[in-house]
C-alpha positions in Angstrom: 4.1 13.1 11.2 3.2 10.0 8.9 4.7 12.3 5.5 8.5 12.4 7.5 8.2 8.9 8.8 7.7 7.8 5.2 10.2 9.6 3.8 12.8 8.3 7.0 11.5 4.9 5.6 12.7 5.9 1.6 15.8 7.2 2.9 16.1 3.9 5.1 15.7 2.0 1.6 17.3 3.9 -0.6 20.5 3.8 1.7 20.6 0.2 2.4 23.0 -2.5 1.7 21.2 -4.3 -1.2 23.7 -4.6 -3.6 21.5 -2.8 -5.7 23.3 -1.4 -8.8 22.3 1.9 -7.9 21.4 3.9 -4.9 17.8 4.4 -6.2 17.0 0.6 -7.3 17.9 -0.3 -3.6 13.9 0.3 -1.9 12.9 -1.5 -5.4 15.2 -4.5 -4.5 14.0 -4.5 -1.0 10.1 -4.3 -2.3 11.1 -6.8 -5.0 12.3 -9.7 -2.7 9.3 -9.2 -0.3 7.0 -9.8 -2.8 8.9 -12.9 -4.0 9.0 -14.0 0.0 5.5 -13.3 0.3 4.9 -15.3 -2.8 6.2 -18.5 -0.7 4.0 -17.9 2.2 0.8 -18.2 -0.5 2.4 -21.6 -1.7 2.3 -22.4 1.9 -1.2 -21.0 2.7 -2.7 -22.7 -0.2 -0.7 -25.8 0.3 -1.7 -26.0 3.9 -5.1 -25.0 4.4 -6.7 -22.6 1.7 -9.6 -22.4 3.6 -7.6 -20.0 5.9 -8.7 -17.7 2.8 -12.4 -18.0 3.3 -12.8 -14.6 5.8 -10.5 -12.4 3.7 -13.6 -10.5 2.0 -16.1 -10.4 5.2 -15.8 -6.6 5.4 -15.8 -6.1 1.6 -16.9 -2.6 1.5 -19.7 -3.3 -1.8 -21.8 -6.7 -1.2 -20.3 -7.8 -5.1 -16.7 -7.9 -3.5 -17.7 -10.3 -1.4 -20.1 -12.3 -3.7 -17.2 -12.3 -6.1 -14.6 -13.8 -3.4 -16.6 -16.8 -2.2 -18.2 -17.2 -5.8 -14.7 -17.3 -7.8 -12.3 -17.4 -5.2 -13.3 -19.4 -2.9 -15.0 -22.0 -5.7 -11.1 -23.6 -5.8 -8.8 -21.7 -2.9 -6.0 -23.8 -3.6 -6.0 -22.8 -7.2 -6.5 -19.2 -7.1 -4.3 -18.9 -3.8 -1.2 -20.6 -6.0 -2.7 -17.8 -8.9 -2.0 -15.1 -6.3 1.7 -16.4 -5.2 2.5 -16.6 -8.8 1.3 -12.8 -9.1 3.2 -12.0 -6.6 6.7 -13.7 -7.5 5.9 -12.1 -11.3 5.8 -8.8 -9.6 9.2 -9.3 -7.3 11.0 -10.7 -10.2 9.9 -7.6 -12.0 10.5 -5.3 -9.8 14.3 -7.1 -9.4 15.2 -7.1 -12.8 14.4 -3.6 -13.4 14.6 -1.2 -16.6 10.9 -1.5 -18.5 10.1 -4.8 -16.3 9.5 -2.6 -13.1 7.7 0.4 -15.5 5.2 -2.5 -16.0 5.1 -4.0 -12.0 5.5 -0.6 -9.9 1.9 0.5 -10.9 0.2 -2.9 -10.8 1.8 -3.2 -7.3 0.2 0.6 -6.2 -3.0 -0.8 -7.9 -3.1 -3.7 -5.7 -2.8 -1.6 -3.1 -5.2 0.5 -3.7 -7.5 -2.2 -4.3 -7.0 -4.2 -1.1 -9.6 -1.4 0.5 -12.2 -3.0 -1.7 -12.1 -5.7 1.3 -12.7 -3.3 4.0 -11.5 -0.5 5.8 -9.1 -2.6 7.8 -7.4 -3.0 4.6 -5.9 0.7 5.0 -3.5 -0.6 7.8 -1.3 -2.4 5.5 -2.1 -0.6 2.3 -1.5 2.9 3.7 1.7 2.7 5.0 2.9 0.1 2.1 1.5 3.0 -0.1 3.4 5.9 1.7 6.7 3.7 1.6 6.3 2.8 -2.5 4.9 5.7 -3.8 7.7 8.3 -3.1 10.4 5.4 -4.5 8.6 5.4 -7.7 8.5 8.8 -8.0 12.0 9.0 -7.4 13.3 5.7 -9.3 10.7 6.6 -12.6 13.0 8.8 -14.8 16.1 6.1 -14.3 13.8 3.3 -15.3 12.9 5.4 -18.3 16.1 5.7 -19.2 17.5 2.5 -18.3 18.8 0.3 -21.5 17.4 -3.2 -21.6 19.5 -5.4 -20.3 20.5 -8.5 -22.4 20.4 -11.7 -20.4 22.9 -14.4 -20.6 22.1 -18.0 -21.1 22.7 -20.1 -17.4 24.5 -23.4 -19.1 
């Protein structure tokens, strides 16, 4: 059943050994550093060979998706490949620092989601379960970010 074997994988989360500050910020730690690792493997994408981003839109599901990617996208790969990590590392460190940062990442990182089936149907093997995993912990985690003080932070030097 794909509704227990996401809530197995929020339990899983929630009871890891993050160091989160509290039980319910540990699946948003765990989702927080992924994106900012997945941020490093778009440096190294777009460093390497952006072309490697020329297919991702093939099975766009409207003709404009895929008009859009090679027209904007891939007009300068390395540029909007770098644009994507950066996204990504804004939405980990987000998610991280938690409070009213994550209120503003959780839903662009559920829109993102959701929007990745604009490229194709195929697009529902990574977004679905990613989805079934991130939903439930924002459902649960929501009231304690509402409620969460802002946090002040403290100069490095």
């Amino acid at each position: 059943d794909v509704i227990a074997s996401a809530r197995g994988l929020v339990k899983t989360f929630d009871a890891g050994a993050m160091g989160a500050r509290s039980p319910r910020g540990r699946g948003r730690e765990i989702v927080g550093r992924f994106l900012v690792w997945t941020s490093g493997i778009h440096v190294g994408v777009a460093a390497a060979g952006p072309s490697i981003y020329r297919h991702f839109a093939d099975a766009a599901l409207m003709g404009w998706v895929g008009r859009c990617w090679n027209g904007v996208f891939m007009a300068n790969p390395l540029a909007w490949g770098l644009a994507v990590a950066a996204g990504e590392l804004t939405l980990g460190l987000l998610l991280l620092h938690g409070g009213r940062a994550a209120q503003v990442g959780w839903p662009v990182v559920i829109g993102l989601q959701v929007a990745l089936v604009l490229f194709g149907w195929g697009y529902l093997i990574c977004a679905s379960p990613a989805l079934a995993v991130v939903v439930p912990l924002v459902w649960r985690e929501w009231p304690q970010l509402c409620a969460a003080e802002p946090r002040s932070v403290e100069p490095a030097f």
